[in-house]
C-alpha positions as CSV (number, residue, x, y, z in Angstrom):
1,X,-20.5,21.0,18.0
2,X,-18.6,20.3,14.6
3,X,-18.9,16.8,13.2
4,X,-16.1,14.4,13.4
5,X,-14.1,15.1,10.4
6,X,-15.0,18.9,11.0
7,X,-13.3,18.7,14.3
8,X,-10.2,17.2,12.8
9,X,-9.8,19.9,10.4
10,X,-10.1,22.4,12.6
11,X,-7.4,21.0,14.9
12,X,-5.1,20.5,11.8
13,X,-3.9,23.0,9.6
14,X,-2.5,22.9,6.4
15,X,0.3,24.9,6.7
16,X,2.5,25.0,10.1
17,X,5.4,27.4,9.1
18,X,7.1,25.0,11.1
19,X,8.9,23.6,8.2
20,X,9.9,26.9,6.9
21,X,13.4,26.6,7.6
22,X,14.2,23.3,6.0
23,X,13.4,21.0,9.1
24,X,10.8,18.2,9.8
25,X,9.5,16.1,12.9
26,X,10.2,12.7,12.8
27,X,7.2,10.5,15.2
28,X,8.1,10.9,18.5
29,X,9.0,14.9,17.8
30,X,13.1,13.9,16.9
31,X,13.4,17.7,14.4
32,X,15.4,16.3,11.6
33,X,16.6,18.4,8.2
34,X,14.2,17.4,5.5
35,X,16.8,16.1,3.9
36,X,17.5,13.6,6.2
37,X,17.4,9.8,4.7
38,X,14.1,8.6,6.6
39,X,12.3,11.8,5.5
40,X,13.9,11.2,2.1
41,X,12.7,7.6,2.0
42,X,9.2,8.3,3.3
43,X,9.2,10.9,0.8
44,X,9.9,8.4,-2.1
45,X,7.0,6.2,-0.7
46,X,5.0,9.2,-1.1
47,X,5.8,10.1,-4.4
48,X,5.2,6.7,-5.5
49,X,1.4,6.1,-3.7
50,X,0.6,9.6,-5.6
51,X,1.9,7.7,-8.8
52,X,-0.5,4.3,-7.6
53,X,-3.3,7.2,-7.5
54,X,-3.0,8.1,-10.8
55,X,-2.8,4.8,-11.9
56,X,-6.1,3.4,-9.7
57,X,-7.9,6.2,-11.2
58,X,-7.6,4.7,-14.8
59,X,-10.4,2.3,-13.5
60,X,-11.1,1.0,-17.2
61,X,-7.2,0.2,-18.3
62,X,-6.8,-2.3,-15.3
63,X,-8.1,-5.0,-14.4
64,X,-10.1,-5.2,-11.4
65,X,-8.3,-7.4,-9.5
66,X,-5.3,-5.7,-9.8
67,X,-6.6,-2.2,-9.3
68,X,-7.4,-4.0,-5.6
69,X,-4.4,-5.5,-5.2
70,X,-2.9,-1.2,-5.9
71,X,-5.7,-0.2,-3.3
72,X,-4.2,-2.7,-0.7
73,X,-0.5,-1.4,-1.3
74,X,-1.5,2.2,-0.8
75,X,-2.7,1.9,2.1
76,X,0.8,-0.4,3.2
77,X,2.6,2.2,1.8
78,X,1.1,4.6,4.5
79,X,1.9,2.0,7.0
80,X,5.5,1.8,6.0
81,X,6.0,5.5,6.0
82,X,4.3,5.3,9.2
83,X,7.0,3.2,10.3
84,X,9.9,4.9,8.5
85,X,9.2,8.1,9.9
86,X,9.5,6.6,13.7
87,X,13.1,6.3,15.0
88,X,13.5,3.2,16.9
89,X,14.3,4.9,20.3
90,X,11.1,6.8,20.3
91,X,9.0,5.0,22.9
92,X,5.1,5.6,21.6
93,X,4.5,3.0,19.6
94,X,4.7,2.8,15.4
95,X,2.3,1.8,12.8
96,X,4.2,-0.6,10.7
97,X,3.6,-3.3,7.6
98,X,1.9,-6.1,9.0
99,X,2.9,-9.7,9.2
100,X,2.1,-11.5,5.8
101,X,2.4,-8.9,3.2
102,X,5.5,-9.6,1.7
103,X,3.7,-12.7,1.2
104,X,0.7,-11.0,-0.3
105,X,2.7,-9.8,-3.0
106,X,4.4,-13.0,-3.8
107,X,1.3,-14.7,-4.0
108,X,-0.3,-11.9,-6.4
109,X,3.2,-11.9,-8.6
110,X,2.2,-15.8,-8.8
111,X,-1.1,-15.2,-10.1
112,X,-0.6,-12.5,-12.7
113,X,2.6,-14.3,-13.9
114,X,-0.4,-17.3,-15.2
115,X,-1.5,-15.0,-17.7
116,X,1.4,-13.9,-19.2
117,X,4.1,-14.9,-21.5
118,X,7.6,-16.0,-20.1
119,X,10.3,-13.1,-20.9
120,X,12.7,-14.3,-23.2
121,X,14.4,-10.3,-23.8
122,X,14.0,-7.3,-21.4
123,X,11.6,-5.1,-22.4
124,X,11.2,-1.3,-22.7
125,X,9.5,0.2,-20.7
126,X,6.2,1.6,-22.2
127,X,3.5,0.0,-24.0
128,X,0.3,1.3,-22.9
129,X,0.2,4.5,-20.9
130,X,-1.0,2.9,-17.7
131,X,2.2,0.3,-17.7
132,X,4.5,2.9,-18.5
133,X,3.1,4.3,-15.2
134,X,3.3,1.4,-13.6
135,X,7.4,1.0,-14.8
136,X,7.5,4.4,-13.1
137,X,6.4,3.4,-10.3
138,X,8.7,0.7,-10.2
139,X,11.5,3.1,-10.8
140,X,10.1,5.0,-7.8
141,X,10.1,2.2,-5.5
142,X,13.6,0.9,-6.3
143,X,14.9,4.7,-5.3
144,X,12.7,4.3,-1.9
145,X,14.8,1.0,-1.7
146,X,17.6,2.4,-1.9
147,X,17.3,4.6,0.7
148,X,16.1,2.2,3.0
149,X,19.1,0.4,2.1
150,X,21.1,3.1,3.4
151,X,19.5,3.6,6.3
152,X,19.7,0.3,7.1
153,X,23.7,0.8,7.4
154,X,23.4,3.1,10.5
155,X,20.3,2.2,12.3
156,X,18.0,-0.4,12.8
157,X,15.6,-1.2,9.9
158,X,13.1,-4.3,10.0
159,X,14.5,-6.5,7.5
160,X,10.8,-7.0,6.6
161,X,11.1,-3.6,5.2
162,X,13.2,-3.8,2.3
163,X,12.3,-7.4,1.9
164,X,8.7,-5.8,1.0
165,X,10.2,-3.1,-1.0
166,X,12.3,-5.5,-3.2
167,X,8.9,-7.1,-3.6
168,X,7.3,-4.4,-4.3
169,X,9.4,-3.6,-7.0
170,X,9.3,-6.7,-8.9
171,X,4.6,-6.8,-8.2
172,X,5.1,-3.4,-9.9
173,X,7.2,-4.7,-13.1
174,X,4.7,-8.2,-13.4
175,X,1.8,-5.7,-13.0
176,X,3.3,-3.5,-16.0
177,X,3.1,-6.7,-18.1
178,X,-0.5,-6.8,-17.4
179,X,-1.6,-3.8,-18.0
180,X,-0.5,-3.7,-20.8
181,X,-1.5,-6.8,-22.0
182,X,-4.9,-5.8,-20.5
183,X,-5.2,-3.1,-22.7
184,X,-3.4,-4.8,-25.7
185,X,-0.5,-2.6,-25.5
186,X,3.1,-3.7,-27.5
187,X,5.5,-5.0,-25.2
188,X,9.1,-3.6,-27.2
189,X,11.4,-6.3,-26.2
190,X,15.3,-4.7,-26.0
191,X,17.7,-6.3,-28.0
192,X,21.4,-4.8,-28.0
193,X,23.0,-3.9,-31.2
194,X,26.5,-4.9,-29.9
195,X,27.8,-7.7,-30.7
């Protein structure tokens, strides 16, 4: 008998074919276009958790307490795709962001805004290459948010859900700063030319 994880690849194959034709299951089996705004929100989550990968694996250009505080949002992020990806009439119940971690991000914004300077100018994004991955990522998120937003119009959305996402947007910009500060990167500040 195959071991555990053996099992669980043999059971699940890589490619289906069943998403050949441009459509997707939602939890719950609901077949939706792939273009469909919680498949395109999801999808944005995913995007940025692969962009968190690539910034986690820089191990040396953060520092550690914020390369666990990226290691706890990826796995919320599955969580809230989780729960994205479940339409709210489908009766087996959804993984979803648990209570507390909008707070969790407040409370880590709090503590990385003691080591940095206040902002007098907005900045460019940039500076070393991990914050300027980080600024991505923040892009990424605020697209997610968006789509959430809209979703939010015609069905029911937690409003924990885009409370975390605004959130996470603003973490991702204060964890920029300090990465780049970490690494002694130049923060550009942007200064308009118009008078």
């Amino acid at each position: 008998m195959p071991a555990p994880d053996e099992y669980f690849l043999l059971i699940m194959k890589i490619y289906t074919k069943f998403g050949d034709k441009g459509k997707t299951a939602l939890i719950g089996l609901k077949t939706v276009s792939k273009s469909h705004g919680r498949v395109e929100a999801y999808g944005s989550l995913d995007e940025l958790n692969a962009l968190l990968g690539v910034v986690v694996s820089r191990k040396d250009s953060l520092p550690p307490t914020l390369r666990a505080d990226l290691l706890e949002i990826q796995s919320q992020l599955f969580y809230l795709g989780a729960e994205l990806a479940t339409p709210k009439k489908t009766k087996k119940p959804t993984a979803h962001l648990a209570a507390g971690t909008v707070e969790f991000l407040e409370s880590a914004i709090d503590e990385m805004e003691l080591s940095l300077e206040s902002l007098r100018h907005f900045i460019l994004p940039g500076g070393s290459e991990t914050s300027a991955f980080l600024h991505l990522s923040r892009t990424v998120c605020r697209r997610a948010e968006r789509r959430v937003v809209a979703i939010a119009k015609k069905e029911k959305i937690r409003s924990d859900v885009i409370r975390y996402l605004n959130r996470l947007g603003d973490f991702l910009f204060v964890a920029a700063r300090l990465a780049n500060l970490f690494q002694k990167g130049e923060e550009t500040p942007w200064i308009s030319k118009q008078n």
